[in-house]
C-alpha positions in Angstrom: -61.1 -104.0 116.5 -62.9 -103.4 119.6 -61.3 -101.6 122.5 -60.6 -104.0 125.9 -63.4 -102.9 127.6 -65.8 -104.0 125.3 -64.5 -107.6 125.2 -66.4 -110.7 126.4 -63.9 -112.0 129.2 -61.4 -110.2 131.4 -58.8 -112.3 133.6 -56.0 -112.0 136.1 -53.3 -115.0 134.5 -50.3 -116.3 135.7 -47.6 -117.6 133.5 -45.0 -120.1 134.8 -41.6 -121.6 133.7 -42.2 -125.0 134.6 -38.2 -125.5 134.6 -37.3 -122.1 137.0 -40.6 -122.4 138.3 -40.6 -118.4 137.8 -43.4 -116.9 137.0 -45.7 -113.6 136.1 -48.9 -112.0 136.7 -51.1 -110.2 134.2 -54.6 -109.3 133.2 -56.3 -110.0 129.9 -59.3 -109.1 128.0 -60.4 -111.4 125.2 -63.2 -112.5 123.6 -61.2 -116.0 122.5 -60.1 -118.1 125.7 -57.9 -119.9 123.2 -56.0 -117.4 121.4 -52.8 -118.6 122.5 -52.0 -115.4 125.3 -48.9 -116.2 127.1 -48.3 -112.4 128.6 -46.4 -109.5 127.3 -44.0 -108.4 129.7 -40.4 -107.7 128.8 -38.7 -110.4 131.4 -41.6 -112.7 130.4 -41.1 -112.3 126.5 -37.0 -112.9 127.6 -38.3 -116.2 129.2 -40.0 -117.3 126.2 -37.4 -116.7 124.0 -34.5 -118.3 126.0 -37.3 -121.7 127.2 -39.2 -121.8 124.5 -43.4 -121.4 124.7 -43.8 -125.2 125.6 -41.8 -125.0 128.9 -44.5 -122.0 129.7 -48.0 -122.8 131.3 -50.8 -120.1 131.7 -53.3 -120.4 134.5 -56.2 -118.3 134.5 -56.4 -117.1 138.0 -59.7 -115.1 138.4 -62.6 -113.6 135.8 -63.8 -110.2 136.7 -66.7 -108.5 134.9 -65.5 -105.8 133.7 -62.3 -104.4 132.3 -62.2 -101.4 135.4 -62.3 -104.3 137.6 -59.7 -105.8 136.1 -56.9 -103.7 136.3 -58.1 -102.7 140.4 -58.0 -106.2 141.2 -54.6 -106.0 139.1 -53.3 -103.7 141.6 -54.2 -105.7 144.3 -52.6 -109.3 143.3 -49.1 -107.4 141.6 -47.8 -105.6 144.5 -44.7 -104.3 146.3 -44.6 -107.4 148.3 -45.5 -109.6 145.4 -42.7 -108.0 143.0 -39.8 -108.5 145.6 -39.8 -112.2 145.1 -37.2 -113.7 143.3 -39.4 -116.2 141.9 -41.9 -113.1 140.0 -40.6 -111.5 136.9 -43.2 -108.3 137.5 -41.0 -105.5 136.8 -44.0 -103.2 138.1 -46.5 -102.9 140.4 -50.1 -103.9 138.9 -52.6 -101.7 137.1 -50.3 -101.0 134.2 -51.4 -103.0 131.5 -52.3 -102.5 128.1 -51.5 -101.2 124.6 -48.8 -99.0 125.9 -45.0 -98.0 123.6 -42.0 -99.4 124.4 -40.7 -96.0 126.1 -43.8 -95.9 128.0 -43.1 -99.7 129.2 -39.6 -98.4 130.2 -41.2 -95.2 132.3 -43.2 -97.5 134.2 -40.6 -100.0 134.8 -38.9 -97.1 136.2 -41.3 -95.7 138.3 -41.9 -99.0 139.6 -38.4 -99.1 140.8 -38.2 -96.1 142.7 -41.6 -96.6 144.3 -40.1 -100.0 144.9 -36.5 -98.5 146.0 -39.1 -95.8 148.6 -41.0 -98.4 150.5 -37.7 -100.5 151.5 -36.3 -96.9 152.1 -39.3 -95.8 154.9 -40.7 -98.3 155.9 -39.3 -101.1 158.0 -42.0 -103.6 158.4 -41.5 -103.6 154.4 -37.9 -103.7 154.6 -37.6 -106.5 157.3 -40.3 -109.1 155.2 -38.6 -108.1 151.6 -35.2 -109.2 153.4 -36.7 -112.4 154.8 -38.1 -113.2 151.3 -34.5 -113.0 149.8 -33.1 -114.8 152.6 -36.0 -117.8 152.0 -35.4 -117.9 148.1 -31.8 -117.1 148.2 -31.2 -120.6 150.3 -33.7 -122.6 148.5 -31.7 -121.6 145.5 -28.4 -122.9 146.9 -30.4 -126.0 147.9 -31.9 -127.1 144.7 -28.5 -125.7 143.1 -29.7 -123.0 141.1 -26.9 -121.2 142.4 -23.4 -122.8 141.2 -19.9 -121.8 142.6 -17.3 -121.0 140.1 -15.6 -123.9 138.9 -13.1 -121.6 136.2 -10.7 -120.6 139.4 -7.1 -121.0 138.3 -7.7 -121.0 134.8 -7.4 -118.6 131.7 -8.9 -119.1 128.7 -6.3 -119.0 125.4 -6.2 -116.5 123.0 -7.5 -118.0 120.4 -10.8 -119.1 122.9 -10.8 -115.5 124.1 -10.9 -114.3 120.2 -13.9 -116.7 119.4 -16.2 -115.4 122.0 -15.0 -112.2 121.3 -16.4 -112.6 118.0 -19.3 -114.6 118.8 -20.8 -112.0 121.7 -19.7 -108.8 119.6 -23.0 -107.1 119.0 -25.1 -109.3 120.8 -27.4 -108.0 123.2 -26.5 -104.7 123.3 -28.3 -101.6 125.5 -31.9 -101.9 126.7 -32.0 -104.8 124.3 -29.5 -107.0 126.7 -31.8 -109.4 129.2 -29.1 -107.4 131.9 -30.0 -104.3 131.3 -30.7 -102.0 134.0 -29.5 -104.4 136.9 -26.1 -105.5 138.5 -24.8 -107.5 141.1 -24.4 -107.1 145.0 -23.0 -109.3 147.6 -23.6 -110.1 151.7 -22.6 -113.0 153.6 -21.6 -115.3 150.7 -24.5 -114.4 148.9 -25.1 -113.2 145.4 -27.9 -111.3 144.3 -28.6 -109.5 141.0 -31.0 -106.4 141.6 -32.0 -103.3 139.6 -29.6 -100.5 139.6 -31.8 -98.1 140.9 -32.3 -100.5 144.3 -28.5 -100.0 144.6 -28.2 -97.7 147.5 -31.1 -99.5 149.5 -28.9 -102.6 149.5 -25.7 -100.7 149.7 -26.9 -99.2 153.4 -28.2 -102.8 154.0 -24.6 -103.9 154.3 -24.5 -105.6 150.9 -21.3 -105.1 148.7 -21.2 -104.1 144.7 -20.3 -106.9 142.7 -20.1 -110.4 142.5 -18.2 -112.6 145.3 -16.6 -115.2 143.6 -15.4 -118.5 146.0 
């Protein structure tokens, strides 16, 4: 098989849920524009899964010539600002790609994070625009109800329900293999916001609370 570099085209795509309207960047190098390349990141591959591949549209965004080009122009498209979005299921910064292991995948994610978790730390031009992004998609959300309020208040489930989901959610989705892995919940101003552990603190000394506000 020949290496990436020596393959005919080499694009920057973006993949979309058309019903969460969420979406991911990547770069590609084929020598087959139809060979059916949806993306391979791990949120992305989650997406799939849960929406199945129809409800998932690839646009190829830009060619480069060159595989080098590629992943700079990568960098450029898939970065700190881009990856704050709620809408973008990037887990990390661009320049990444490629044949890489799944503890290598989990490195960079990382890394990601706390060069993520750095730049809302020191730098408050950063830190003011990523809040106003939140803010923006946070009450879009509430708008076009993506968000719901709890409708279970003043209810218990009966032991018998309790036992079934028990048993239907015992071994399901455990560790790094559970689409929640790695992230939980924070709350400001009747707000609630799932985040990635490691961005904790950041939104701790922001004034947001740990956990999830019910109404």
């Amino acid at each position: 098989m020949k290496n990436n570099r020596e393959k005919k085209f080499h694009f920057i795509y973006k993949t979309t849920n058309v019903l969460t309207n969420r979406y991911y960047f990547g770069m590609h190098s084929t020598n087959n524009l139809e060979d059916g390349y949806m993306g391979a990141g791990r949120r992305l591959k989650h997406s799939i899964n849960k929406y199945g591949k129809l409800n998932h549209k690839l646009e190829i965004i830009e060619f480069l010539p060159d595989r080098i080009s590629l992943i700079k122009r990568e960098q450029e498209i898939v970065n700190l600002n881009e990856i704050a979005k709620d809408e973008c299921i990037n887990l990390m910064i661009g320049g990444c790609g490629g044949f890489i292991s799944e503890e290598q995948q989990k490195h960079r994610s990382v890394c990601g994070g706390k060069a993520f978790a750095e730049k809302l730390k020191n730098d408050e031009e950063f830190r003011k625009k990523h809040k106003e992004i939140v803010s923006k998609n946070m009450k879009n959300s509430h708008i076009n109800r993506k968000i719901g309020y709890n409708t279970f208040d003043g209810k218990i489930h009966t032991e018998k329900t309790k036992k079934l989901i028990s048993d239907k959610m015992k071994n399901r989705g455990v560790g790094s293999e559970n689409s929640q892995y790695g992230t939980c919940w924070v709350f400001k101003d009747g707000i609630n916001k799932k985040i990635k552990k490691e961005n904790l603190e950041i939104f701790i000394k922001d004034g947001w609370g740990k956990g999830r506000k019910l109404k």
